[in-house]
N, C-alpha and C positions, 0 to 999 in steps of 0.2 A: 191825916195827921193835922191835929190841931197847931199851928205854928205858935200863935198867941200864946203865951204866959200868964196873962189877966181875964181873956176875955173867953166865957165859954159859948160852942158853936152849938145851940137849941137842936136847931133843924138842919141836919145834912142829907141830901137827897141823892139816892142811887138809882138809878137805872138798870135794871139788866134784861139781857135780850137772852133765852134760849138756846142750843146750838139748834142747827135743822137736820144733822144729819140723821139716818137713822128713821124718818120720818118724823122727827121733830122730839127733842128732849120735853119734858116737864118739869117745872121749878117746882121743887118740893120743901124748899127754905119758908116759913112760914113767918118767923121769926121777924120783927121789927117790920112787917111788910105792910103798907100803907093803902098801894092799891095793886088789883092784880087783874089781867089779861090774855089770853092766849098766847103762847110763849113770853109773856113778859111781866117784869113784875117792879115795883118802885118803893125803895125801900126809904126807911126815915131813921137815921142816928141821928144820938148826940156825942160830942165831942167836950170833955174838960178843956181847962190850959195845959197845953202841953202834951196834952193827951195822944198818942200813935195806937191805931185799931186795925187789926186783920177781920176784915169781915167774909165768910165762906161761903156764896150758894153753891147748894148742890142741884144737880139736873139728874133725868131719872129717863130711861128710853129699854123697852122691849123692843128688840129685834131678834132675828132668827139670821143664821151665816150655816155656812154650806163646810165642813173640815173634809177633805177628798185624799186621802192619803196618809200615810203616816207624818213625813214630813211635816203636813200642815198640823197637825196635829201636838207635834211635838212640838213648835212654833206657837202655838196656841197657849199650851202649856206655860211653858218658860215666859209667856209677856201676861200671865193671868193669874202670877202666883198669892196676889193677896187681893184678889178683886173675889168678895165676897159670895156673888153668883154660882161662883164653881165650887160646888159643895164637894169634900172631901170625898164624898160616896162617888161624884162625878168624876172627882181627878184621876182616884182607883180605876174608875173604869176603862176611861181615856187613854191612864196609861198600861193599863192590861194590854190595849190595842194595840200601843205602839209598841210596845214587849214582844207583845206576837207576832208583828209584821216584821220586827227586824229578824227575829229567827226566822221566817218563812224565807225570808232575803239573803240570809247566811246559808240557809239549807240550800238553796236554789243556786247559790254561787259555788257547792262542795258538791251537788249533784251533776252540774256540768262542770266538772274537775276545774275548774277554773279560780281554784282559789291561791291566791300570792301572798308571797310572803307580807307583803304591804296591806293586804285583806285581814291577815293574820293578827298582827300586832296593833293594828287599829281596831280589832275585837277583842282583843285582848286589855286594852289601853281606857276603853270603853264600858267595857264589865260586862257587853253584851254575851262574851265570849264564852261566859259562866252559865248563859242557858244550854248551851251546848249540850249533849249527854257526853261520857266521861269518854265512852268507845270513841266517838265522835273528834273531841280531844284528841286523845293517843294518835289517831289516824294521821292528824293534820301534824303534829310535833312531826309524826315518824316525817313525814312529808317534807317539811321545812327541811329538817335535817341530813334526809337524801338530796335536796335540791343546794344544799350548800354543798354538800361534797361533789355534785357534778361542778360546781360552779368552779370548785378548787381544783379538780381534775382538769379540768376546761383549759383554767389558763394554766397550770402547772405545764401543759402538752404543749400549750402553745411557745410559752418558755422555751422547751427544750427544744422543739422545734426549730425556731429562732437559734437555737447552739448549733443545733445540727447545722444551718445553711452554713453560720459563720465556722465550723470545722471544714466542711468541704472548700470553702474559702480558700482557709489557710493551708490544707493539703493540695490544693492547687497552684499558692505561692509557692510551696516548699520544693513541689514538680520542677513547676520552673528554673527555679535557682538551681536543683540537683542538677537541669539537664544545661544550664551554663555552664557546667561546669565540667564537662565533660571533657572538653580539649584544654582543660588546665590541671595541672598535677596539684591539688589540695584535698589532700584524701583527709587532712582535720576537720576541716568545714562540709565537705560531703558527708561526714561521717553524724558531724551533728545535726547536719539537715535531716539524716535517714532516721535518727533517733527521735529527732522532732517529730518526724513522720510517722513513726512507729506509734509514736506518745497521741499523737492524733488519732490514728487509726482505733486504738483500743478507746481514746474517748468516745468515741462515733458510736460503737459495740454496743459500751456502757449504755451510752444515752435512749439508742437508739431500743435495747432490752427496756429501759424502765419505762420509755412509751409503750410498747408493747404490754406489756406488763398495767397502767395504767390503762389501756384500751379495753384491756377486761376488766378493772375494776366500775371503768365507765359505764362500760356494758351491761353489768351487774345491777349498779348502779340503777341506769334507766329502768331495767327489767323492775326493777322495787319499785321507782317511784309509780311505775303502771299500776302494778300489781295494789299498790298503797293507795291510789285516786279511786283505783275502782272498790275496794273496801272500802272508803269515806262517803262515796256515795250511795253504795249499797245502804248504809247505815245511815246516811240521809233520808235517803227514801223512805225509811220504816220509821225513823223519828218523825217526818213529816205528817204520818197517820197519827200520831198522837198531838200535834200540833193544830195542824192544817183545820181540826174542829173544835170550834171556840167553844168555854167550858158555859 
């Protein structure tokens, strides 16, 4: 920037240096360039009064880099989106690959039944999920959806469980009191103890039928989610042939 308001600056004199990485860029700016040298080059403006100039060299560098993974690749991607080198025809291709390797990665986590609800929704969430085939889908839904009901059975059991100790508990207090009260004539309060008791007793029944009752639905339960892992990865397996060989 020229500061002066009167005076113009003829001759202003730039220097610029190269980067080295890469094996050494090339100044490719040709423009206003005075003289020029193996990475460097010296440049010549002029300045009016008052005048403020952005001047831009560009540097120019072939190199060759190694992408080993999808990861990298998708990394790649995303920090190269207007760097002109990556032709359109490249970026399709690049990310066909990473297209592919992430189902190969999905297939490979439904083959060894090991896929979680947290695997699920993050494929989902991602849009990867949409390569799936539809069989493939339905499998894992069904999947999600038995593993929540074991999960509600789980603790529902555990609940009642928890009732139960606290009814034996209190059929244990009620004993007591009943049997203090043996060499005293209060057949009112005896009477309400044994009804207490009673009242207990049929909770205990209740509770203790609906765990039962809940231990086969659990049961059931389990038997599906097997039954449902091993269809998902049947179906893994055979998508993976259609897959597994790049078009």
């Amino acid at each position: 920037q020229n500061n002066s308001q009167t005076r113009t600056v003829p001759k202003l004199y730039l220097d610029h240096t190269a980067g080295m990485k890469h094996g050494g860029y090339v100044i490719s700016t040709t423009e206003h360039s005075l003289k020029t040298a193996t990475g460097w080059t010296r440049y010549c403006l002029q300045l009016e009064p008052g005048q403020e100039r952005i001047f831009c060299v560009k540097e120019e560098a072939q190199y060759t880099c190694t992408l080993s993974g999808s990861g990298a690749i998708s990394y790649f991607l995303e920090h190269n989106k207007d760097n002109p080198v990556v032709t359109e025809e490249v970026r399709r291709g690049l990310q066909g690959i990473v297209d592919r390797q992430n189902v190969l990665d999905m297939l490979d986590t439904i083959e060894d039944e090991n896929c979680t609800e947290r695997d699920y929704h993050m494929w989902q969430q991602s849009g990867v999920a949409d390569k799936l085939s539809k069989e493939v889908m339905e499998k894992l839904e069904a999947q999600m959806t038995l593993e929540q009901k074991i999960s509600q059975y789980t603790r529902s059991q555990a609940a009642k469980r928890d009732h139960v100790v606290k009814v034996f508990e209190n059929q244990n207090r009620l004993r007591e009191n009943i049997k203090s009260l043996e060499k005293v004539q209060n057949d009112t309060l005896v009477n309400r103890y044994l009804v207490d008791l009673n009242r207990e007793e049929d909770d205990l029944i209740r509770v203790q039928k609906a765990i039962a009752e809940e231990e086969e639905k659990l049961f059931q339960c389990r038997q599906d989610l097997k039954h449902t892992k091993l269809a998902a990865s049947d179906l893994a397996k055979k998508m993976r042939l259609l897959v597994a060989v790049p078009p």
